[in-house]
N, C-alpha and C positions, 0 to 999 in steps of 0.2 A: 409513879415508877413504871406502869404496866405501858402507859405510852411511849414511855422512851422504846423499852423493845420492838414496839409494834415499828416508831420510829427507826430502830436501827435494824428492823426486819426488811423493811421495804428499801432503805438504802441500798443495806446488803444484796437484796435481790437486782434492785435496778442497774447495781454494779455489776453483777456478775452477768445481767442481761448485757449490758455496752460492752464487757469485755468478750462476750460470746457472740455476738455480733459483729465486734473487732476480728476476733480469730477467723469465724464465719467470711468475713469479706476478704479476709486474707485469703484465706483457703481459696472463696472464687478465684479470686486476682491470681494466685499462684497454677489453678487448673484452666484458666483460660489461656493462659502465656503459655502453656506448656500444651494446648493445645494447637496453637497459634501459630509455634513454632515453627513447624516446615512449610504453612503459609510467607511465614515470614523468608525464611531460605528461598524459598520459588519466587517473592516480589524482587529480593537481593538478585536472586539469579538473573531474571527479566532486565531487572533495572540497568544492571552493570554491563548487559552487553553492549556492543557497538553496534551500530544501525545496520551495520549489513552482515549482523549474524543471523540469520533467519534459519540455525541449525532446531535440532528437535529440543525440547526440556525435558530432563530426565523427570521420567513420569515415581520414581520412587523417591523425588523429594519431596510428597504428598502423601497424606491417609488415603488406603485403598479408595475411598470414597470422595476423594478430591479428582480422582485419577483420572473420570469422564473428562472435566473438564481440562487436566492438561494433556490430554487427546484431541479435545476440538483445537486447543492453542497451536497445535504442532502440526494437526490439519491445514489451520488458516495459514500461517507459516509455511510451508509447504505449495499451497495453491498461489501465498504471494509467492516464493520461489519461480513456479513457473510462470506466471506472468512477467516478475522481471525477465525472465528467460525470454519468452516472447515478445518483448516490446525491444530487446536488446538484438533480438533476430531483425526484427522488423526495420530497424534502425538503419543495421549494416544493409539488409537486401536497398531499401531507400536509397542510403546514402551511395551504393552502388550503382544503382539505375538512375537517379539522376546525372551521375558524375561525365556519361556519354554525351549528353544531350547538351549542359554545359560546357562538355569541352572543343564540340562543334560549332557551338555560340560564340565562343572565345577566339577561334580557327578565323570564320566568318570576319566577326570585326576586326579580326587584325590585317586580313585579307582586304577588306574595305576600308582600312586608313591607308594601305600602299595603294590603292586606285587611283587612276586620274583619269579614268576613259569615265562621264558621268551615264551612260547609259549601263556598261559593266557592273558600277557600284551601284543600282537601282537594282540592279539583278541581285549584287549580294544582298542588298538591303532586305530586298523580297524573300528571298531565303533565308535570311534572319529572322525575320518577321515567321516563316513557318517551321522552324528548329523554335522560336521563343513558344509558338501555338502547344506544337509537339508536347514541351518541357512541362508548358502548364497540365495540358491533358494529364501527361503521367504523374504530375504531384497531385492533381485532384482523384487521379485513381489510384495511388499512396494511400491517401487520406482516408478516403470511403472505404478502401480493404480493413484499415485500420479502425475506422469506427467498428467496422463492418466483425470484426475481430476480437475488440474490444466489448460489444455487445452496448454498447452506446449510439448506434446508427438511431436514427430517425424513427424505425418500425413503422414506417407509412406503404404500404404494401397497394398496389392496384393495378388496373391496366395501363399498360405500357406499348408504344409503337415499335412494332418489329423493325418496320424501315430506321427508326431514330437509333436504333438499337445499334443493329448493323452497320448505322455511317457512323457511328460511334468507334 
């Protein structure tokens, strides 16, 4: 008879062990969700904007100590801001400085399909030929501002010929 108790001693215990283990994991699982929380509102917030919100995240839907980091987020945010600003500059200044030089190009050949004198149209031809030179010049120094800007350039740094410079 003395075993049975010992036997329904240790049951007893090993129950109220599982069920205080039960509770125990409960309790984590309910202290972690509810720390989780305003992680969870800042992933919701992120996630649901649209691509071209690159406004700030409010930094009080985190624990003081989250808060660094959505400082850096609304930094990066920010610095992409003025990049697309600067490549949206860069676009229009382009798309304006070229638009001369093609439409000199355009002038030229339509000049050169009413010709019928063939030494005249050699002359436009020629003068196409350095409006086309021109056009390319200024898209390759587009480009290079643009690396140049971008911070993507080459970095190949050395001496350089003043004269090349200059007939440049």
């Amino acid at each position: 008879l003395a075993f049975d108790y010992k036997f329904i001693d240790i049951t007893d215990t090993l129950s109220w062990q599982a069920a205080m283990i039960l509770v125990m994991g409960a309790l984590v699982w309910f202290a972690v969700r509810l720390v989780l929380r305003p992680l969870m509102r800042l992933k919701t917030e992120v996630e649901t904007r649209t691509l071209s919100d690159l406004s700030d995240v409010d930094p009080t839907l985190v624990h003081k100590e989250m808060r660094p980091l959505v400082s850096a987020m609304n930094g990066s945010m920010s610095r992409l801001q003025q990049l697309i600003a600067s490549q949206r500059r860069f676009i229009a200044d382009a798309s304006h400085q070229l638009r001369t030089p093609l439409a000199v190009l355009k002038t030229q050949a339509e000049l050169a399909l009413r010709e019928n004198d063939p030494a005249a149209m050699r002359a436009i031809v020629g003068a196409i030929a350095g409006t086309t030179d021109s056009a390319i010049h200024l898209a390759n120094r587009l480009l290079m501002l643009a690396r140049i800007e971008h911070g993507s350039g080459s970095g190949d740094t050395g001496p350089v010929s003043l004269a090349q410079v200059a007939g440049q």
